[in-house]
C-alpha positions in Angstrom: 10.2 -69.2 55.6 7.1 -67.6 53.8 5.8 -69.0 50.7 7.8 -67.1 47.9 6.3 -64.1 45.6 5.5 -66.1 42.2 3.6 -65.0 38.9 3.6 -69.3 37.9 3.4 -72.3 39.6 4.7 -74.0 36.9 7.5 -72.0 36.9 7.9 -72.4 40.5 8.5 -75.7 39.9 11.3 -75.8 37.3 13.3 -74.1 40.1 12.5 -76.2 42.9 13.5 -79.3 41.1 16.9 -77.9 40.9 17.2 -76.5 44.2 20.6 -77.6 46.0 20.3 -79.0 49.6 19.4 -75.9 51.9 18.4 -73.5 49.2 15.3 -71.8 49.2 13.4 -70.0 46.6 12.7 -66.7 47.3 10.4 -65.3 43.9 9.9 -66.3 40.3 8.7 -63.5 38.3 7.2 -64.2 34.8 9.0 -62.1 31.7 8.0 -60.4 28.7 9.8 -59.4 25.7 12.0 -61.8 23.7 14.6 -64.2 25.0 13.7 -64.2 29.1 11.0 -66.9 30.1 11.2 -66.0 33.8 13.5 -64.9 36.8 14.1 -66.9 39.8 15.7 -66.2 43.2 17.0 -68.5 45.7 18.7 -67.9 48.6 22.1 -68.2 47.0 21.4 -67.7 42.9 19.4 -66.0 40.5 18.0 -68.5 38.2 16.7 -67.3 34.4 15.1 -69.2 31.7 16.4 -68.1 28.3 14.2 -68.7 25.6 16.2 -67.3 22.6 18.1 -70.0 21.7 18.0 -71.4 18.0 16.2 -74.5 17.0 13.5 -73.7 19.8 15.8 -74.7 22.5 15.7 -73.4 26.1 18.0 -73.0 29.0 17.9 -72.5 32.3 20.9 -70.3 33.7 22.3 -70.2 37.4 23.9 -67.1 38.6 25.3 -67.1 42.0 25.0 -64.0 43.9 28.9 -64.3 44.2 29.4 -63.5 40.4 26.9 -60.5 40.2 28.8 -57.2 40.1 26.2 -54.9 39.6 22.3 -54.9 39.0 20.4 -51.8 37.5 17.3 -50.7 36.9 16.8 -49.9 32.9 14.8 -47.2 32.3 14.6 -44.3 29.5 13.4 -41.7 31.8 14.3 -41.0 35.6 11.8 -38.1 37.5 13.9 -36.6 39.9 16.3 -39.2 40.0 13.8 -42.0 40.7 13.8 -44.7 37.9 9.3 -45.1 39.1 8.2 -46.3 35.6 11.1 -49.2 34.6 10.2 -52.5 34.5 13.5 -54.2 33.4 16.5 -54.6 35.5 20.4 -55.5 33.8 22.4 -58.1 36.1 26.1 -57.6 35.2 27.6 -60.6 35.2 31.7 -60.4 34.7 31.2 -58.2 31.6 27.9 -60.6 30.1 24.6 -58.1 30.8 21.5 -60.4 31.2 17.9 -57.8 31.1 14.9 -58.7 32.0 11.4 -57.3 31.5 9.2 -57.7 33.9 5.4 -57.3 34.0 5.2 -54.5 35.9 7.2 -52.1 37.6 6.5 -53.7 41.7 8.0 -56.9 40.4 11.3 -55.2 38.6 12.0 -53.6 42.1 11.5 -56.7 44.4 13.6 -58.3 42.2 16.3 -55.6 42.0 16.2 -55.0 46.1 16.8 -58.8 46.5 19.5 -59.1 44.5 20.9 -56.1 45.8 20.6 -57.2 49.3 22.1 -60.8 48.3 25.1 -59.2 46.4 26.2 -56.8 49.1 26.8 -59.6 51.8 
């Protein structure tokens, strides 16, 4: 496998410590905004760091591929039905919405096309 798409190694490495035998990590992307600290995928998962927990607290959040029903891009605009200028994407997760903000638009779509591809397997 090719090294994965990553915006920081040491956020590379918070998911590779909790890889499960097999899994590989695919990208971590780097958030913005309030709350999200970063968004990884693995072959079988889509791991986020939530940083909006009281008391300065952190977690770090598995989501198997299994559980996603849907994944959108967010955006306020669309030109000609293209969402081009979004950079967040909404995982629907059994009726809980996790949104992330990516830093930049390239990195939103990579990370909505893989999940995409994982969840329609």
């Amino acid at each position: 496998m090719t090294e994965p798409d990553v915006d920081k190694a040491e956020q590379l490495e918070l998911v590779r410590r909790g890889l499960l035998q097999g899994e590989e990590v695919l990208a971590v992307y780097d958030c913005i905004g309030t709350g999200t600290g970063f968004v990884g995928l693995t072959t079988l998962r889509i791991v986020m760091q939530d940083k909006s927990f009281v008391g300065k607290r952190v977690a770090i959040t598995s989501i198997p591929y299994r559980h996603v029903r849907s994944v959108s891009v967010v955006s306020n605009t669309s030109i000609a039905g293209k969402f081009t200028s979004s950079s967040s994407i909404a995982i629907d997760v059994g009726g809980t919405v996790h949104e992330a903000d990516f830093r930049g638009v390239e990195k939103a779509h990579k990370a909505h096309d893989l999940i995409l591809w994982y969840i329609t397997r």
